[in-house]
TORROTOR-176849 format. One record per residue: residue number from 0; x, y, z of N, C-alpha, C in turn. Coordinates in steps of 0.1 Angstrom, whole numbers. Each point is the difference from the previous one (the first is absolute). Example, Ala and Ser with C-alpha at 12.3 -4.5 7.8 and 13.67 -1.06 7.14 Angstrom:
REM residues 2
n  nc1  nc2  nc3  cac1  cac2  cac3  cc1  cc2  cc3
0  132  -57  78  -9  12  0  9  12  0 .
1  -4  11  -7  9  11  0  -8  11  8 .
END
This chain:
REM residues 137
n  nc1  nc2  nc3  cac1  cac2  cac3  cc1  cc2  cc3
0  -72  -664  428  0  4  14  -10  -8  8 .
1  6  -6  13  -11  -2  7  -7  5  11 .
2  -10  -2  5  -9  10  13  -2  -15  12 .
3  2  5  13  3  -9  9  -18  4  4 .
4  -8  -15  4  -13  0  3  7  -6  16 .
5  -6  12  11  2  -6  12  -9  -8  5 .
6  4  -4  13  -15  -11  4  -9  8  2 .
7  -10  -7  0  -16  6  6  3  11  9 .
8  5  -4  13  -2  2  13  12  17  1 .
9  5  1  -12  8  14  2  -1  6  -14 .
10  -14  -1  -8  4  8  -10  -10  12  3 .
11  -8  3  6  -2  13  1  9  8  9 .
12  5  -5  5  17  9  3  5  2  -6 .
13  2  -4  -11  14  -1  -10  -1  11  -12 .
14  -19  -3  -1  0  10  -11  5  12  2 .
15  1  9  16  2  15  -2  12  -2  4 .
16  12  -10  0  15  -1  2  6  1  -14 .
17  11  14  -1  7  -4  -14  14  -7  4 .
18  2  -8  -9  11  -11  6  7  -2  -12 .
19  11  -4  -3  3  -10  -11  12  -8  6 .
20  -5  -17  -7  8  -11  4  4  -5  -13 .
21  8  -3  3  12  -12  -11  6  -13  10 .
22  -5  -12  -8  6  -8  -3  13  -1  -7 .
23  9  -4  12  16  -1  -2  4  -17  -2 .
24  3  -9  13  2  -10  -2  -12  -10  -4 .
25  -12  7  5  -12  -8  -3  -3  -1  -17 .
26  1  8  -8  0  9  -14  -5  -13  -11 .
27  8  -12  7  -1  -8  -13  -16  -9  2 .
28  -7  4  15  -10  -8  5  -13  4  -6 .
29  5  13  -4  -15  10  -6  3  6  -12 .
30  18  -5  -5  0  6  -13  -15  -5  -14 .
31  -2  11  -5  -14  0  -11  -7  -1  2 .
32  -9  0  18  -11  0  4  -6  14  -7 .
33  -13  1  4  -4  17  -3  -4  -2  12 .
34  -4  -9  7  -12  9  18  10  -11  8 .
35  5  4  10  7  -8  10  -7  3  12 .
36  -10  -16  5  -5  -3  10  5  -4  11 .
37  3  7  7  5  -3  14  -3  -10  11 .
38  -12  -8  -10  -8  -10  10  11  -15  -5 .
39  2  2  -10  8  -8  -9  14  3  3 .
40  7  12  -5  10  5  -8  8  4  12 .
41  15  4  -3  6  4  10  -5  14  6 .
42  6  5  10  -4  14  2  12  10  -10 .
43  4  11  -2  9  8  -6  13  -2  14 .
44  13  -2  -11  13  1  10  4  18  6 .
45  -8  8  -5  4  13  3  -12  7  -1 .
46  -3  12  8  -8  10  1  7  12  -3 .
47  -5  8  -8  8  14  6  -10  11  0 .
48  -1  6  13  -5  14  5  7  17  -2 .
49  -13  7  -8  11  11  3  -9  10  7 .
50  3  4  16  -9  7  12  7  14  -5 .
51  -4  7  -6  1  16  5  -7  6  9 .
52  -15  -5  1  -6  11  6  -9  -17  13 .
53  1  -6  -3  -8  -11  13  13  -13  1 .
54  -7  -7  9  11  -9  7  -4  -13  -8 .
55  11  -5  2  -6  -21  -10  0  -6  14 .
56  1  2  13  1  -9  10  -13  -6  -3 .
57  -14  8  -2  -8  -11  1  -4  -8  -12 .
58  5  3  -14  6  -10  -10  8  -11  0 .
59  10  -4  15  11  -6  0  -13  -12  4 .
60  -9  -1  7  -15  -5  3  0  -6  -9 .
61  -3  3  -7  -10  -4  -12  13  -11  -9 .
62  13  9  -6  8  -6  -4  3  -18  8 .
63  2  -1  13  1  -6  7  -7  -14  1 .
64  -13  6  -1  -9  -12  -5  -2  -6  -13 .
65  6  7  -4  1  -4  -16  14  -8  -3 .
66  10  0  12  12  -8  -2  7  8  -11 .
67  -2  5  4  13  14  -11  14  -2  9 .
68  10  -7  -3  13  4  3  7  10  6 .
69  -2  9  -12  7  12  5  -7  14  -10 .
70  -1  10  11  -2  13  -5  9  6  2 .
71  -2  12  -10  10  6  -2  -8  12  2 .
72  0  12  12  -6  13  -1  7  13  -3 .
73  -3  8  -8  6  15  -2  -8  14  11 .
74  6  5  9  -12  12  4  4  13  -4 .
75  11  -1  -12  3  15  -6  13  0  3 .
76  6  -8  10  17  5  -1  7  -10  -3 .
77  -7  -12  8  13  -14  -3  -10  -13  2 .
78  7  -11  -6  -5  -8  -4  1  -12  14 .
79  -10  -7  2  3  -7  16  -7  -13  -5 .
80  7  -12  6  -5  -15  -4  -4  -3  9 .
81  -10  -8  -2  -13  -7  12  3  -14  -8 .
82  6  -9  10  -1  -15  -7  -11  -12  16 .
83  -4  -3  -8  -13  -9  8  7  -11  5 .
84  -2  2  19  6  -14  6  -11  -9  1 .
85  8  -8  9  -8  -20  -2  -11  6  12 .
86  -2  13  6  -10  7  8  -12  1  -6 .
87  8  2  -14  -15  4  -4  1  24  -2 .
88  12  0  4  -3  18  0  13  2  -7 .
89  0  11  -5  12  8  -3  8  3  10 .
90  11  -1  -6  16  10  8  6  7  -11 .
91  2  14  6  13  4  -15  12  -8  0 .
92  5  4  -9  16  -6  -9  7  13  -7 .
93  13  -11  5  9  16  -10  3  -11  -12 .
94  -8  -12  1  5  -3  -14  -13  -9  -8 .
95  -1  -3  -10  -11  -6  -8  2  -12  -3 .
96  -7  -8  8  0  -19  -5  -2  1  -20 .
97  -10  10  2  1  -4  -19  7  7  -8 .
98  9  6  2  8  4  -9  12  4  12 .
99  4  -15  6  15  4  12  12  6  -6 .
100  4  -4  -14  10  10  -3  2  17  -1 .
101  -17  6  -2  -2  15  1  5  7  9 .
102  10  7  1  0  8  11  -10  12  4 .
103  -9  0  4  -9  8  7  5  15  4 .
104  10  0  5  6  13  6  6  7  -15 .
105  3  -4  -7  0  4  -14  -8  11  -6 .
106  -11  -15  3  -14  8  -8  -5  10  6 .
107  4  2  11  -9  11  10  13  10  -3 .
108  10  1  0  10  14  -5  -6  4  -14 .
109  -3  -10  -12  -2  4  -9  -19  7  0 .
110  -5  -4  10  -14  9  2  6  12  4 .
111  9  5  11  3  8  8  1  9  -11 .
112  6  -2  -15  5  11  -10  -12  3  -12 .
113  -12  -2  7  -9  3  -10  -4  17  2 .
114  5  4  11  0  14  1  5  8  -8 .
115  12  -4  -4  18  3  -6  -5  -4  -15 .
116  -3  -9  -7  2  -5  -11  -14  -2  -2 .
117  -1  0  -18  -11  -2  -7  -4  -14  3 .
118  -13  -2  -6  -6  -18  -1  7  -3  -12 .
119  8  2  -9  9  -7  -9  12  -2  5 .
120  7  12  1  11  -2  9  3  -10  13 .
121  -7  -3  7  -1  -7  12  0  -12  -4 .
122  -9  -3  -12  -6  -13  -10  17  -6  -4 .
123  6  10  -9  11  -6  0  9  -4  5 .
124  0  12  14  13  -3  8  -1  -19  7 .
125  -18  2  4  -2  -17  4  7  -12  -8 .
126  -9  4  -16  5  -9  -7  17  -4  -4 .
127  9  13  1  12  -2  0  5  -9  13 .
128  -8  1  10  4  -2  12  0  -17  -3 .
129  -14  -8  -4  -4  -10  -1  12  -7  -12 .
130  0  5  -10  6  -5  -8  20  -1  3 .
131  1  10  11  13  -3  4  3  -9  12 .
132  -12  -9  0  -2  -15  14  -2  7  14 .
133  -11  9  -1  -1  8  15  9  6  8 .
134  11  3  -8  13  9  5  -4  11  7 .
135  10  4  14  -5  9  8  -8  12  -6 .
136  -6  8  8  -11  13  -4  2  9  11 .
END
């Protein structure tokens, strides 16, 4: 596993942010590292947020300067993409530069049924879902 050392200038911000990023297309640039230096190293192709109880707006900040692509935020109901323009800020998306074939509206029906269905059940219906090439949901 590796841990992302941010720059100087944003790691006492970072520390009280829970976050997790993956490396998608970048993956092969930091594959076997253990510490990925951001002063060096790419930034992460993906963020993902999950807001139940506070907002990531002022995370998208921080992400942004870090050249994060694209986040991915949860606030308890559905899942919303923030992909980074040549601005320099986020816009949402109904769809994900790093993973364009995903259908998003998918994944947010199969959140909608965590009310209805167990965390195994749900688990499978996904995985049937995936394994049958993202067939409607």
């Amino acid at each position: 596993m590796s841990t992302v050392a941010s720059p100087p200038d944003s790691r006492v911000v970072l520390r009280n942010v829970r976050w997790q990023t993956y490396y998608v297309q970048s993956e092969a640039l930091v594959r076997g590292k253990d510490e990925i230096d951001l002063a060096v190293d790419p930034p992460p192709d993906l963020a993902i947020e999950i807001d139940i109880t506070s907002s990531s707006v002022n995370q998208l900040e921080i992400y942004a300067g870090l050249g994060v692509p694209e986040v991915w935020s949860h606030d308890g109901e559905k899942i919303v993409v923030h992909r980074l323009e040549a601005t320099g800020e986020y816009s949402v998306s109904d769809w994900s530069a790093t993973f364009p074939s995903l259908p998003l509206a998918a994944l947010n029906r199969f959140l909608e049924q965590r009310a209805t269905l167990s965390d195994t059940q749900l688990l499978r219906l996904v995985l049937e879902w995936i394994r049958a090439g993202f067939g409607s949901r």
